[in-house]
C-alpha positions in Angstrom: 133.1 -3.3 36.7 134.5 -3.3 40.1 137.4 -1.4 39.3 135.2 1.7 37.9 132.7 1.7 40.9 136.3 1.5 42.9 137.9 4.3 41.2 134.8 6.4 41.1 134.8 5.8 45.3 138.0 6.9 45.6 137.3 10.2 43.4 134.3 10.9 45.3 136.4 10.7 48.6 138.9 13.2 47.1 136.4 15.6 45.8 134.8 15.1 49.6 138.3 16.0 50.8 138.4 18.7 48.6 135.2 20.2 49.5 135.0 20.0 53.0 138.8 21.9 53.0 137.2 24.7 50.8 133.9 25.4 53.8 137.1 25.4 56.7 139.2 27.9 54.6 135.6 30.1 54.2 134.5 29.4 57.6 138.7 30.6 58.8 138.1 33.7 56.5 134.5 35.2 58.1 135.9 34.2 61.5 139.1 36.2 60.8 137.1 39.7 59.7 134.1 39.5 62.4 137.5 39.4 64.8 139.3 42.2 62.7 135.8 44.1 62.4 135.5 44.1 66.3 139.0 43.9 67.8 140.9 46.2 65.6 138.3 48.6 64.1 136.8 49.2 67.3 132.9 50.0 67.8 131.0 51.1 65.1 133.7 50.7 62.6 136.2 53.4 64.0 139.6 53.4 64.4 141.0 53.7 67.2 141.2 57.1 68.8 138.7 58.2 66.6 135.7 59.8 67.8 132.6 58.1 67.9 130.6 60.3 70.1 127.1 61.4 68.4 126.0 65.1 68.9 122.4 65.5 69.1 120.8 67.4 66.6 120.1 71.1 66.2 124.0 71.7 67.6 127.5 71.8 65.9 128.1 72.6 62.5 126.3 70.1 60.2 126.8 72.4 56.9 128.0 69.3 55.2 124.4 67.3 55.8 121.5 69.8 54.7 118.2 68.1 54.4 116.3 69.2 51.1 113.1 66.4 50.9 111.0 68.9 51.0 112.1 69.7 47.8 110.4 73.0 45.5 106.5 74.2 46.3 104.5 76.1 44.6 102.0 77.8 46.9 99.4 80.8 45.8 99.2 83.4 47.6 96.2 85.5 49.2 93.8 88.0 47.3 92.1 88.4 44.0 94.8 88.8 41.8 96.7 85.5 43.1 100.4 85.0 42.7 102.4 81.7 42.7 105.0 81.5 44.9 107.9 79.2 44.0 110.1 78.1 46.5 113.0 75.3 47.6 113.4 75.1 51.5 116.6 73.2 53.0 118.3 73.0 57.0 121.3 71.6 58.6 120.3 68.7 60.2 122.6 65.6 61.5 122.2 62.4 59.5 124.1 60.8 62.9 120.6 61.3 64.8 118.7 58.3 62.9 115.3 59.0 65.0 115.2 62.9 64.1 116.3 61.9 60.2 113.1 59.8 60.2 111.0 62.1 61.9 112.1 64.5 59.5 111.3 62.0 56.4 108.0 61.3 57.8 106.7 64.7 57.9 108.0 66.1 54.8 104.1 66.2 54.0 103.3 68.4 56.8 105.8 70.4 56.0 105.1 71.1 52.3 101.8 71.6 53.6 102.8 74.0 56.4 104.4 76.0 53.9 101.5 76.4 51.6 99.4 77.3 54.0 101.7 80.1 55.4 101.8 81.8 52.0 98.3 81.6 50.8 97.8 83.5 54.3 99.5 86.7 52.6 99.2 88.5 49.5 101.7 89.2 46.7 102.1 92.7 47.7 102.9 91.6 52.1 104.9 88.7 50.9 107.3 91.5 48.9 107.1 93.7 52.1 108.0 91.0 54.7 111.8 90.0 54.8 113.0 87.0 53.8 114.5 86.4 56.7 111.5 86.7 58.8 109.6 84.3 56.7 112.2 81.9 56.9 112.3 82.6 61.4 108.3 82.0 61.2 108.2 79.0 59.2 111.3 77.8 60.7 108.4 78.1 63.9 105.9 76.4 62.6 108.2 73.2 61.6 109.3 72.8 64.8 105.8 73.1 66.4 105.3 69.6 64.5 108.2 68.0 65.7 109.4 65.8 68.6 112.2 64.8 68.7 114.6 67.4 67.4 114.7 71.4 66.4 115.3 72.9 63.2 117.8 76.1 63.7 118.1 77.7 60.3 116.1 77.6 57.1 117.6 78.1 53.6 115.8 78.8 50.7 117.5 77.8 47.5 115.1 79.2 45.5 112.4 82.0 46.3 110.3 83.8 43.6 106.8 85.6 43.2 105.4 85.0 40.3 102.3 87.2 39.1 
């Protein structure tokens, strides 16, 4: 009986041994990328000689990162004879600018709203008249009248019908 409880000892000191080895190689391992993530990657990730300047948004070309959460309305329009007016709206924006992205995110109610509003202000017949391009200049208004911390400088419309 005192040979087991001594053999059993002695494993549980190995397996001690054993363990405590495996925590120092994983504690060596994180210690060894936190170091390579900030001495050789650089800030936020980067290379070096990479640029990690942010450029605030509504400049540069951002035709990569449109925003689309407004995603497809369907607004009716002034008058008796009512149409629907179908409609996707998108804008460069840059994802980089994390306040303006949430700004952006938080209003997509106003906007959709906004929208509405401006065509049920018109009739079928005015809507057909008007441009598309100065619908897009007068809504492209009224969005930024709402915001704070960033413009919008072009609207796209991925899809725009009138539907009587």
């Amino acid at each position: 009986m005192i040979r087991v409880v001594e053999h059993s000892a002695q494993g549980l000191r190995v397996l001690y041994r054993v363990l405590v080895g495996v925590i120092l190689l994983l504690i060596f391992i994180l210690l060894m990328g936190t170091l390579y993530a900030l001495v050789i990657r650089g800030p936020a990730g980067l290379k070096p000689g990479e640029d990690h300047r942010e450029e605030p948004a509504g400049s540069g070309d951002y035709t990569d990162n449109i925003f689309t959460g407004i995603g497809r309305i369907r607004a009716l329009t002034a008058g008796p004879l009512a149409a629907t007016v179908i409609l996707s709206v998108a804008f460069p924006y840059a994802p980089e600018d994390r306040a303006f992205s949430e700004e952006l995110a938080a209003k997509i109610g106003q906007f959709r709203g906004i929208t509405a509003e401006y065509f049920a202000s018109f009739s079928a017949g005015e809507l057909r008249e008007k441009e598309e391009g100065v619908i897009k200049e007068e809504l492209r208004q009224r969005y930024n009248a709402i915001l704070r911390l960033g413009n919008i400088t072009q609207l796209y419309f991925n899809d725009y019908m009138i539907i009587e």
